[in-house]
N, C-alpha and C positions, 0 to 999 in steps of 0.2 A: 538575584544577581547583584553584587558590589556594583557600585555604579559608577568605583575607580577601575572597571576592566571595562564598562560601556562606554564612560562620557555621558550618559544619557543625558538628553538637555529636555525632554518632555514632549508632549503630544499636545499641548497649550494651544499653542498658533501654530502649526509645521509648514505651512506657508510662510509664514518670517523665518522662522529657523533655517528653513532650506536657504530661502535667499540670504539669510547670513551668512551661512555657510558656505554659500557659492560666492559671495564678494570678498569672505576673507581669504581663502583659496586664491581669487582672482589679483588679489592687492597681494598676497604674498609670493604669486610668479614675478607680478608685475615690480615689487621691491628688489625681486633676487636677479631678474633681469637688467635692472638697473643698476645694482650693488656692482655685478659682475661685468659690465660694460659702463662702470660712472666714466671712467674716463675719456672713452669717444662717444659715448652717446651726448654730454657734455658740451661736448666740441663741437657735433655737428649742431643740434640745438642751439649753441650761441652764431652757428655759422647762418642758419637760417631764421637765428631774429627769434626764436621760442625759448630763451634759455628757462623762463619763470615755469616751464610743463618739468625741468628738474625735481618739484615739488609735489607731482602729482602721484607717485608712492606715497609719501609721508600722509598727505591728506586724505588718500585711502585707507589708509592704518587707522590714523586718528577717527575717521568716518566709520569705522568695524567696529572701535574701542569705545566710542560715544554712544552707537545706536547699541550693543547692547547690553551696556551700563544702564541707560535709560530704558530700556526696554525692561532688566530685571527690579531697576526700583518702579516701575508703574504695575509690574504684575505678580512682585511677590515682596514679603517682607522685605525688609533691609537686614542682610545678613549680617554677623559678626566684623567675619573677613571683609567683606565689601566696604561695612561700614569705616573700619578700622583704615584700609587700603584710602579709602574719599578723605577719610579726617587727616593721614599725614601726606597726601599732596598738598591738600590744601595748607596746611599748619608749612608746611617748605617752601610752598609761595609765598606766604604772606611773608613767614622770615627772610627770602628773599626780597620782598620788595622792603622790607625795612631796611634789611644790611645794603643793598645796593642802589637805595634812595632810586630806585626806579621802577616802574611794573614793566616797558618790554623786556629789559634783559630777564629777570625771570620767569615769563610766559616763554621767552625764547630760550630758556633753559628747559619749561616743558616741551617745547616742540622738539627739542636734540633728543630727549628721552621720547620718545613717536615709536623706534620700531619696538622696545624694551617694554611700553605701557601694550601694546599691539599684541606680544609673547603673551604679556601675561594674564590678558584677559582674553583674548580669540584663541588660545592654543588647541582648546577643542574641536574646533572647524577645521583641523588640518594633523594633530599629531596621533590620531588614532585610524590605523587603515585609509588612510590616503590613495585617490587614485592617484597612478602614473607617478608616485613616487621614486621608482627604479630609474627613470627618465628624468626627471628633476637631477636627483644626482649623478648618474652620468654627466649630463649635460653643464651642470658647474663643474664638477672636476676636470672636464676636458676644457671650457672655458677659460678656467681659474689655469688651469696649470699650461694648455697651449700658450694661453696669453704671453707669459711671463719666459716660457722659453724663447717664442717669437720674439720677443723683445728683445731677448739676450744676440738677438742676430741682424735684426731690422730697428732704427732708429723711429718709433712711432711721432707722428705729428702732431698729437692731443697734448702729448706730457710737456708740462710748464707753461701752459696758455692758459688764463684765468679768464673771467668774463664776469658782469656784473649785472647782478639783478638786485632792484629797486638803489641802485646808487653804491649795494656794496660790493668791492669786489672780494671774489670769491676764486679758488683753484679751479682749474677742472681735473688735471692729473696732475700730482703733484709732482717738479724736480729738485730731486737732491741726490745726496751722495753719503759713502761713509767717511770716517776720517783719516781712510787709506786713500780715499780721489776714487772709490767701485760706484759706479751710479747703484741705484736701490731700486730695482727694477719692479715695477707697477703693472705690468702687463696690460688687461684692458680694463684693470678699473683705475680708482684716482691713487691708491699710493701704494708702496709694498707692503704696509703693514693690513691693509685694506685684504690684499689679495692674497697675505699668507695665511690669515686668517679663514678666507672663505675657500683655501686648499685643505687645511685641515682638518674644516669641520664635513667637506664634503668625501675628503676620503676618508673620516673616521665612520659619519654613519655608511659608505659604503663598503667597507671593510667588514662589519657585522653583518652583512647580507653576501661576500665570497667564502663558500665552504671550503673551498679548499686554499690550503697556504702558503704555496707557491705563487699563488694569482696574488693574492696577500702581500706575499713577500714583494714581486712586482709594482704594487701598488704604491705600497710605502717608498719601493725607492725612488721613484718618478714625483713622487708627493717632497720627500726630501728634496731632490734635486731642485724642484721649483722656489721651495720656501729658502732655500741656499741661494738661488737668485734673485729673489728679495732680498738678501740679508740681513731679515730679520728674526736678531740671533733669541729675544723674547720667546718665539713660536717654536723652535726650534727643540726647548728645552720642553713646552706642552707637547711637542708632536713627540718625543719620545716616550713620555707619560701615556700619550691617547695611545701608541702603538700595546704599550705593557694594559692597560684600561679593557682595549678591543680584545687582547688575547684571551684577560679575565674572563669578560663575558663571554667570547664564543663558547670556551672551557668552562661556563660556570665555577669558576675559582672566585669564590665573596672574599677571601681572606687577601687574594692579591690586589684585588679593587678597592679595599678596603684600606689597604695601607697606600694605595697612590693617592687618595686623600686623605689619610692622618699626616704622613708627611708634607703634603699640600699644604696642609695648615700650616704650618711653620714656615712654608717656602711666602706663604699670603701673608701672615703677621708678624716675623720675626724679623725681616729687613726691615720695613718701616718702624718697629720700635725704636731698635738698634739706630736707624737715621733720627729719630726724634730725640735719644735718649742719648749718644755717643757723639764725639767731638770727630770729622771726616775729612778735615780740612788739610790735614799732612798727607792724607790717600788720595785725597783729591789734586793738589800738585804735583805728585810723584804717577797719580797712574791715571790720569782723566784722562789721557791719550792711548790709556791701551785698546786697543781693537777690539777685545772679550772681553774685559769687563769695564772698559772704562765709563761707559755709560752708566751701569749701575750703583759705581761710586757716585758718577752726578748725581744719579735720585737719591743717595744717603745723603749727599754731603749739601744738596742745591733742593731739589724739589719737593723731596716729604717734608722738609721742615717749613719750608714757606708754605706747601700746603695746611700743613699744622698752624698757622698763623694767621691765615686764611679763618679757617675757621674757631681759632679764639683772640685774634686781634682783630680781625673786620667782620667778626660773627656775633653771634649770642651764646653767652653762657649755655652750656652743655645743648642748644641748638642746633648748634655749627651756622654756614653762611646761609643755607636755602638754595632754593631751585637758581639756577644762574649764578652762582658763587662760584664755581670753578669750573676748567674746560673751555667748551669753544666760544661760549655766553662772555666767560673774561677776556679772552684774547680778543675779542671783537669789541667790546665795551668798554674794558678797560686793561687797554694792553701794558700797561705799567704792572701790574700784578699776575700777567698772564702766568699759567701754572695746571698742565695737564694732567696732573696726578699721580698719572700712573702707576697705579694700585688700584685695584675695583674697589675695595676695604678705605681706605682713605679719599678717592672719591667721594662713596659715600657718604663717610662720617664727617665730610667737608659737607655736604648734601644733609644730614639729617640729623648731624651730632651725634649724643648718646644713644639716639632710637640704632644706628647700626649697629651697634655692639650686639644686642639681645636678637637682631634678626639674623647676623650670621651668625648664631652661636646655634638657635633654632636653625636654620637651615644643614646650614653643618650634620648637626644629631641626626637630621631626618634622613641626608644623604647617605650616613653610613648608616641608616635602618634600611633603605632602599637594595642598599649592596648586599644586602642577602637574599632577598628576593628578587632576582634580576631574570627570569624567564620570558616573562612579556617584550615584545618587541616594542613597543611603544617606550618601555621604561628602560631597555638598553640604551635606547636611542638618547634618553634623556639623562641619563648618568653618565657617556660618553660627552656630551656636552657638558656637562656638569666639569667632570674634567680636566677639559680643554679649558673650561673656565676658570678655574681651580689654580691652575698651570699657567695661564698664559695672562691671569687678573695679577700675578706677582708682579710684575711688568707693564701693566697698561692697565688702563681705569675700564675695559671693556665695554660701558655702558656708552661710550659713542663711536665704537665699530660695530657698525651698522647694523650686520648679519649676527657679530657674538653678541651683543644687546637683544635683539629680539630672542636668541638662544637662551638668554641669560634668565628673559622675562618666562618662556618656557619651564625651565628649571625651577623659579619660583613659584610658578603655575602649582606643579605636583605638590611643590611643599608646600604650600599655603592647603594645598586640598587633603594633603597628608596628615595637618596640624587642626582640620578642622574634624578631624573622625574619618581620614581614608574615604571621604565623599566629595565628588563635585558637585557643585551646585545645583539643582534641578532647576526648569522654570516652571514654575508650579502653580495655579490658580489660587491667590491666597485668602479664598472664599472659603475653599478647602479645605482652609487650615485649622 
């Protein structure tokens, strides 16, 4: 049997394994339960004096991601991939802690990357044949998207009350607005872009599991409607994608999944050039206040370029800045330079320098080799997010929303195991060998 259609993880210890297995599982209700209610659960925690238990998902993640790391370097070779994976965190801190003359901010650049490191090494304990999966999603979808309606009708008392743990303060739900005066409605987690996110990645994989396409139809429009009460117009443009994605696959059409990421790519690399490489400054007076796209001229004309700067004026040649170089690490540390990215792609290459380039170029080829064999429900699941990723990374650095991060690390999961010869790693007795 390929051991890309089992996972198999071995008959070694099945007493560690199992309990692996049972914590990641546990850590990833308990993450999505918290994703999905950050913002009153938030609230009442700081009301009853416990805000610091906010961290006890993360620590779980990180706790799945540690024990079995450590667990395959003591009981089998050091693989390629593994190896490869330890040498460029490590090689990103350190260049963080040069470029930012500090070691917290970029240790706290790896904890923002917790559910993303979580995806993509625990993804086997949970994306093949999952119990109660049908229930998981439900249960976000109606979370995610009741939330955000209720809001649109009831003034929640979480949103815009921050609270501080170990001296810094922090949101609990975030308030703001567009630049029409529409507040951006957050439902029950902490922002809208939070919760449009975890609307459409919960109705795209539940959408591959309604045969029929009227239920279908119904779903998307209730899914639209909520992410329209967010207004965030980013997701909006991947929920149309993941809607054409989902039809691909139910219809095994590879040629049509295939091209909502060829054009992907260009929708992910070709704004950020054009902002590195093009003068934005006449678009950006005449239309930074348009409602649709004025924002995006800000990231041409404001944000990718400082993020470009970032990483080769406060960087290292073809390094970039390191872990804690850009995102929520700067805004906290050094808010003079603060600079969210927004592009997964630039992100990154703020994050790793030249190493991005060759891993989305690899990634990429592998996705469109995936889209022709898309039978598996496991690998629906994971080129659906793919995606959303694909689509909605044009726009946001998705590696710290929260739920698309760990999605993200997922995605990389397959192609890392894809790129290694179509195998997961086994845990193998390396007596054995």
């Amino acid at each position: 049997m390929n051991s890309l259609d089992a996972w198999v993880l071995s008959d070694l210890d099945p007493g560690f394994i199992k309990k692996w297995q049972f914590m990641c599982r546990a850590a990833l209700i308990i993450f999505l339960v918290m994703q999905l209610n950050g913002g009153v659960v938030r609230w009442i925690l700081d009301i009853v004096g416990a805000a610091p238990l906010t961290y006890v998902p993360n620590l779980l993640m990180v706790g799945c991601t540690l024990s079995i790391l450590f667990y395959k370097l003591y009981y089998q070779k050091l693989t390629s991939g593994v190896f490869l994976f330890i040498a460029l965190v490590l090689l990103s801190l350190l260049v963080g802690i040069v470029t930012t003359n500090s070691v917290v901010q970029p240790v706290f650049g790896l904890w923002v990357l917790a559910p993303f490191m979580f995806g993509l090494t625990c993804a086997p304990a949970f994306m093949v044949k999952p119990s109660n999966r049908m229930l998981v999603l439900y249960a976000m979808f109606f979370i995610a998207v009741g939330g955000v309606i209720m809001h649109s009708f009831i003034p929640y008392p979480w949103v815009g009350v921050s609270y501080q743990v170990g001296g810094v303060e922090l949101e609990g739900a975030r308030e703001w607005e567009t630049s029409g005066g529409s507040q951006r409605l957050s439902g029950l987690a902490r922002s809208s872009f939070d919760v449009a996110g975890q609307i459409v990645v919960a109705a795209g994989l539940l959408s591959l599991r309604i045969p029929k396409g009227f239920y279908r139809f119904l779903l998307w429009i209730f899914c639209t409607v909520a992410v329209s009460l967010s207004t965030s117009k980013g997701i909006l443009l991947a929920l149309m994608m993941t809607v054409i994605a989902s039809e691909a696959l139910i219809r095994d059409n590879s040629k049509l999944l295939r091209f909502t990421f060829v054009i992907g790519i260009f929708w992910l690399f070709v704004p950020p050039m054009m902002g590195w490489t093009m003068d934005w400054q006449e678009a950006a007076r005449t239309d930074i206040d348009n409602p649709l796209y004025g924002s995006f001229i800000d990231r041409m004309n404001d944000m990718w370029p400082r993020a470009l700067q970032l990483a080769h004026e406060h960087g290292l040649p073809l390094l970039g800045r390191g872990l804690g170089g850009i995102g929520v690490p700067v805004s906290i540390f050094e808010p003079a330079m603060a600079n969210a990215g927004d592009n997964v792609f630039v992100y990154s290459y703020v994050l790793v320098g030249v190493f991005a380039i060759p891993i989305f170029v690899l990634g990429i080829a592998t996705l469109l080799k995936f889209s022709g064999t898309s039978k598996r429900e496991d690998l629906q699941d994971m080129l659906l997010l793919a995606v959303i990723i694909n689509w909605y990374g044009g726009v946001s650095n998705i590696l710290e929303h929260a739920v698309l991060a760990l999605a993200m690390g997922v995605v990389c999961r397959y192609i890392a195991a894809s790129l290694s010869g179509n195998k997961f790693e086994k845990f193998e007795d390396p007596s054995k060998a």
